[in-house]
N, CA, C and O of each residue as an XYZ file, in Angstrom:
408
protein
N     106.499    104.749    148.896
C     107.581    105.697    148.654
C     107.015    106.893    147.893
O     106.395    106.720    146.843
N     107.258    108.309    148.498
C     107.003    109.338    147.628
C     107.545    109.705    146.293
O     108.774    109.758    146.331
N     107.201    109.892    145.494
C     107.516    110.368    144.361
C     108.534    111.683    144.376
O     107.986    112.416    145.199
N     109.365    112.164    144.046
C     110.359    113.528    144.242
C     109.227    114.130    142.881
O     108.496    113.631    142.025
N     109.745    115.814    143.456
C     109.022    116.672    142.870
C     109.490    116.472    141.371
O     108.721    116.742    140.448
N     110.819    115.975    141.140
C     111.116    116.480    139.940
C     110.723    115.108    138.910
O     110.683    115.120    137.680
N     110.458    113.972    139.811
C     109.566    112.885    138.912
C     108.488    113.049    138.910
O     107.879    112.539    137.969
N     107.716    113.810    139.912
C     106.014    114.054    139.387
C     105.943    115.315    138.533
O     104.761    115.652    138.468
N     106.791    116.216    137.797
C     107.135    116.888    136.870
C     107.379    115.894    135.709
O     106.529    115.726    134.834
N     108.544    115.249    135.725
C     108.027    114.077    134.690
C     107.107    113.410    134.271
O     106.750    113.192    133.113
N     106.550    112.942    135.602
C     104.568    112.690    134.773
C     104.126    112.616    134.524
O     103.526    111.732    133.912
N     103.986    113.983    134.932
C     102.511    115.328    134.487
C     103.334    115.479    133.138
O     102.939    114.759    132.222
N     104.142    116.094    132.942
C     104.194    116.253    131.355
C     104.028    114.921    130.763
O     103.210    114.691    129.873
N     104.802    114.066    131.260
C     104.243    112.533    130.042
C     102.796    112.723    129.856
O     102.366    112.810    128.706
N     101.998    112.797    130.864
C     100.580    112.386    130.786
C     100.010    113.544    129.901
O      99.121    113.451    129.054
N     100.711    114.651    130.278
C      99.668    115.635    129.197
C     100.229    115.939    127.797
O      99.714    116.545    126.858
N     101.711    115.208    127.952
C     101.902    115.505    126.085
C     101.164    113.868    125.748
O     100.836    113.758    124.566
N     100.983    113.093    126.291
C     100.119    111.578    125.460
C      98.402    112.072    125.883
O      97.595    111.505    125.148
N      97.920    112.773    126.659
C      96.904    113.247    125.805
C      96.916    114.082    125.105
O      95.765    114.511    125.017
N      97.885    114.872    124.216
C      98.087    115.591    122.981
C      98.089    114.584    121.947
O      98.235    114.937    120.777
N      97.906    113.048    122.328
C      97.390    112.669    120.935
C      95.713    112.693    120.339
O      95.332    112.721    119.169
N      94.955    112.673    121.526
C      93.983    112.728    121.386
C      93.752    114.348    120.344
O      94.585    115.250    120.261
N      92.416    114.304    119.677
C      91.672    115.348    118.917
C      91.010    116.158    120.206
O      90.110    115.670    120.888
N      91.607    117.509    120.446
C      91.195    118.569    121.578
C      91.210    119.749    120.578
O      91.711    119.863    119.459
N      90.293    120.822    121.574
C      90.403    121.918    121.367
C      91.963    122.774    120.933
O      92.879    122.023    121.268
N      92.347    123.668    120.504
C      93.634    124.136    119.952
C      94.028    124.714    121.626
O      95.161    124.520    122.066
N      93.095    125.340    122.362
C      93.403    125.823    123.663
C      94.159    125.150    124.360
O      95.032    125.651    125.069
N      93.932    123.901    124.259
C      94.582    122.652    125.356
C      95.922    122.983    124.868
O      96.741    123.669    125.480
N      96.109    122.352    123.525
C      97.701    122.565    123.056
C      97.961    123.783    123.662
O      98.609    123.561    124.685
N      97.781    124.834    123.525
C      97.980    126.367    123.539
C      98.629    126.381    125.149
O      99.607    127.093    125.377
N      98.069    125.623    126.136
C      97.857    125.947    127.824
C      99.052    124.409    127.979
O      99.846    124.309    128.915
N      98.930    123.440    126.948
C     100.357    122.500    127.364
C     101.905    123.012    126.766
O     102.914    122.315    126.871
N     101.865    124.594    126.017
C     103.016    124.729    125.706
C     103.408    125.814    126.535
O     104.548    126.270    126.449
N     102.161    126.493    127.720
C     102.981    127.166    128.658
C     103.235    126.102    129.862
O     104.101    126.471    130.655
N     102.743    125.079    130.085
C     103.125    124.069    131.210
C     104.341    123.354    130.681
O     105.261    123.094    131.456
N     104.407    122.994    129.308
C     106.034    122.284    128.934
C     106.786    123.328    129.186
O     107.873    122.897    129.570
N     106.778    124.786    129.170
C     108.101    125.401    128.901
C     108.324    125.415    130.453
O     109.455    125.052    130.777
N     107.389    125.798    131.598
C     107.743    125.819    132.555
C     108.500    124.099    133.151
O     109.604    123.844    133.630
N     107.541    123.388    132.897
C     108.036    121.826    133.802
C     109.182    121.789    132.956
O     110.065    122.089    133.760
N     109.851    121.585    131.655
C     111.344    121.674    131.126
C     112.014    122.620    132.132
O     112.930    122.197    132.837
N     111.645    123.711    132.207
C     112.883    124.732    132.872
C     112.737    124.316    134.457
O     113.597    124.715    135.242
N     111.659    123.524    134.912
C     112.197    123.003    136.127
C     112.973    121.991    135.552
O     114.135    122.091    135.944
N     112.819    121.144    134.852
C     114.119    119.931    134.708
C     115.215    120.275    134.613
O     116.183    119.774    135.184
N     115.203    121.381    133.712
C     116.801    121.901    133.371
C     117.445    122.243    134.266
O     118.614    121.976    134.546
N     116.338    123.169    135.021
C     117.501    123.246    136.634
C     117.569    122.226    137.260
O     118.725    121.836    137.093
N     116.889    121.322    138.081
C     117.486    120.576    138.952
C     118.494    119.443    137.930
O     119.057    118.717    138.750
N     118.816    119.132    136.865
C     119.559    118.371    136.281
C     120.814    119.728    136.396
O     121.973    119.417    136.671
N     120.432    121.215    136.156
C     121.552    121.878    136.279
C     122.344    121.593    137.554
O     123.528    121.262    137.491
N     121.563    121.746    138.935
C     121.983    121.386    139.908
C     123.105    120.119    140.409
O     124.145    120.205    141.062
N     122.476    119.047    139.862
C     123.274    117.757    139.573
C     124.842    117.875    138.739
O     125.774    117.120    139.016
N     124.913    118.787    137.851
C     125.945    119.244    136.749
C     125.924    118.615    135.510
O     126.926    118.683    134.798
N     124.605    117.815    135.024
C     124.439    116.648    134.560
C     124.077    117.691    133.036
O     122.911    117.908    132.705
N     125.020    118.130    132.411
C     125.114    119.214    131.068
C     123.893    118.601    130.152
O     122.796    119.146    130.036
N     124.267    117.417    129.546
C     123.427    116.878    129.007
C     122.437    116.862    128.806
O     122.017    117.389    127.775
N     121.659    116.291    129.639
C     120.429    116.736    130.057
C     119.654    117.959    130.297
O     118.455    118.144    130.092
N     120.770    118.974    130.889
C     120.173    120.562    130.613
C     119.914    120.851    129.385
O     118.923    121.473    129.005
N     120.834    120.392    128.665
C     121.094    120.744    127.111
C     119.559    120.261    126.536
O     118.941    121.091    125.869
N     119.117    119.312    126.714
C     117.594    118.515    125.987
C     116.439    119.596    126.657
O     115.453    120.122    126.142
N     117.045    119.690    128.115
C     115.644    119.843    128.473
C     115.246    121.322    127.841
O     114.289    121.796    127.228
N     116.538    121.784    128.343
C     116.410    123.888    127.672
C     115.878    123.494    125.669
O     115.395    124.276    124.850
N     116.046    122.814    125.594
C     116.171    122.630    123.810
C     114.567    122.376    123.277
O     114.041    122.915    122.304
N     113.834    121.202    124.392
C     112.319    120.917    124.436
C     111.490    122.233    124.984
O     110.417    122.725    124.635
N     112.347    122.548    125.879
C     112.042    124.443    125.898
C     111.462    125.123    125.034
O     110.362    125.567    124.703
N     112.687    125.072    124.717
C     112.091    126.552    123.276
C     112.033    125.707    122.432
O     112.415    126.071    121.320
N     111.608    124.429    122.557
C     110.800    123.535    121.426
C     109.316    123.947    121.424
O     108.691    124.332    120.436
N     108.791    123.791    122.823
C     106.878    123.978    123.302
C     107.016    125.110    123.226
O     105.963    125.599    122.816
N     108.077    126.166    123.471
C     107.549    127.685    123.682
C     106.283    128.073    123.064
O     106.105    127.949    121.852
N     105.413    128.531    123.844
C     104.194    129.376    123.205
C     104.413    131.029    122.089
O     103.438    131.619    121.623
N     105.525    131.378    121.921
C     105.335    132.866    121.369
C     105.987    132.635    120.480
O     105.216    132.888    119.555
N     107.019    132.280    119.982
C     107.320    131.964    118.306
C     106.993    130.464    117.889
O     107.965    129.719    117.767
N     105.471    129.839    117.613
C     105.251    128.789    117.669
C     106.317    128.126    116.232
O     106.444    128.706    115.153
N     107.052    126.638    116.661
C     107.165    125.951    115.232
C     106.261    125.055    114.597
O     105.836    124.037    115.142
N     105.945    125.449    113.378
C     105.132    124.691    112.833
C     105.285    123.324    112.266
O     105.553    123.233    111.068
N     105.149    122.281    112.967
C     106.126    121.304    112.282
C     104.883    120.057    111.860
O     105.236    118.953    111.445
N     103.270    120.468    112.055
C     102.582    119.648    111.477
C     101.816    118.339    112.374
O     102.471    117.339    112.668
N     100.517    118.471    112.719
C     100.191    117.244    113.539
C     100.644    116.070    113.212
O     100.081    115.203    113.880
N     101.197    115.770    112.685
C     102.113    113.989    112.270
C     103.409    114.465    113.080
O     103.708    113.421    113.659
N     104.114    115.175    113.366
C     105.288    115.389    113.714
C     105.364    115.692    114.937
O     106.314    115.333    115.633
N     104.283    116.461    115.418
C     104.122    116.751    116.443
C     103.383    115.777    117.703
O     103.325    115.887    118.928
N     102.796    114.653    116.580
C     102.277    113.567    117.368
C     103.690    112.217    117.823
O     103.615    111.369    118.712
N     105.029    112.494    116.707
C     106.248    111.653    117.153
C     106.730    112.309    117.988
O     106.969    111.599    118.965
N     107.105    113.650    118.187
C     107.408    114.280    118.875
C     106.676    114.160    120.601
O     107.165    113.941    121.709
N     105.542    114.385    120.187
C     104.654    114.207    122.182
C     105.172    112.801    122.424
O     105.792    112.680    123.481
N     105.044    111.626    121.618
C     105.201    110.215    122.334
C     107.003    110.182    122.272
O     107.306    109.349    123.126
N     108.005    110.603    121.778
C     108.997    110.154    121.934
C     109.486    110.495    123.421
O     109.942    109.707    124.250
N     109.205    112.322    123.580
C     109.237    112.505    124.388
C     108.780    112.160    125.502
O     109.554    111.813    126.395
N     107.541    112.179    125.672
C     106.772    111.429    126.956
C     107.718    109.769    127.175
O     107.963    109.297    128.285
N     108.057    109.219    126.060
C     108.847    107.660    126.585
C     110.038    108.070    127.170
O     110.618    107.274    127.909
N     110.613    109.427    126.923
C     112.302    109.725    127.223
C     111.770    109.725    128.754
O     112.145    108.917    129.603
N     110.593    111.035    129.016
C     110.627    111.147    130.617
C     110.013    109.875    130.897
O     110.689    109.272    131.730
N     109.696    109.674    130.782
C     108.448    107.887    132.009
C     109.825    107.338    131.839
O     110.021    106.747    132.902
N     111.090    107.177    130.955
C     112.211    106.226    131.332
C     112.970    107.094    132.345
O     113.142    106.402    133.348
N     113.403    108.099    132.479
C     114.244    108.816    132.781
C     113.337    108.941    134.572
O     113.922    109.770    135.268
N     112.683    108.588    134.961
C     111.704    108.441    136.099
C     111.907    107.163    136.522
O     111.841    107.140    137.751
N     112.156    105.938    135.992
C     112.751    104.611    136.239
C     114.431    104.393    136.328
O     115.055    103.548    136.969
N     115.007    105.650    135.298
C     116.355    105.351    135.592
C     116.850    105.735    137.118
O     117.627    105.221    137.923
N     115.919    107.021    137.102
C     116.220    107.917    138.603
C     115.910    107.381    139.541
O     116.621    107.664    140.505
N     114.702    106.314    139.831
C     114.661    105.374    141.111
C     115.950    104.934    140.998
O     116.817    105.623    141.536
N     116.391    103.556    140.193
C     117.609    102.922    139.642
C     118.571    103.527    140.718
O     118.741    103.043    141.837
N     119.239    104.765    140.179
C     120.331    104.988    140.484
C     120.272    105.567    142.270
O     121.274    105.695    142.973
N     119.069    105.802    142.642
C     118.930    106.312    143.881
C     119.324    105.303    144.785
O     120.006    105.467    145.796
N     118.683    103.875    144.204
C     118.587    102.734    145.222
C     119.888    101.948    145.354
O     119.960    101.000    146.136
């Protein structure tokens, strides 16, 4: 079974905010907060599409959470709960969406 575009968007961001735990160059971070803002604003739309508010609401919010141009500083400890909570929300939210398809 193929994967839908908007679960291999889920992913790819799981996979590259859980290697944001690893010790990298600052660039990497720098190049995963223009790929989060984009793969969020694809989520937000196709969950917009669905009408599913909620979920727009998180995803636009993790948005201008990664945004690259007014960075928040919230500290590698925070930012390391932050990559894994998130990455567990999408890898579930990729199992709920088979779920409800089938």
């Amino acid at each position: 079974m193929k994967p839908s575009t908007e679960n291999l968007v889920r992913i790819v961001l799981a996979v590259l905010l859980l290697i944001c735990l690893l010790r990298l160059p600052y660039g990497y971070y720098q190049l995963i907060r223009f790929i989060a803002v984009i793969g969020f604003a694809i989520l937000a739309y196709y969950e917009s599409e669905r009408k599913n508010t909620p979920l727009v609401i998180v995803f636009v919010g993790l948005a201008i959470l990664f945004q690259p141009l007014a960075k928040i500083p919230l500290g590698r400890q925070v930012w390391t709960v932050v990559d894994l909570v998130v990455a567990a929300v999408l890898i579930v939210l990729v199992f709920v969406q088979k779920q409800k398809v089938k």
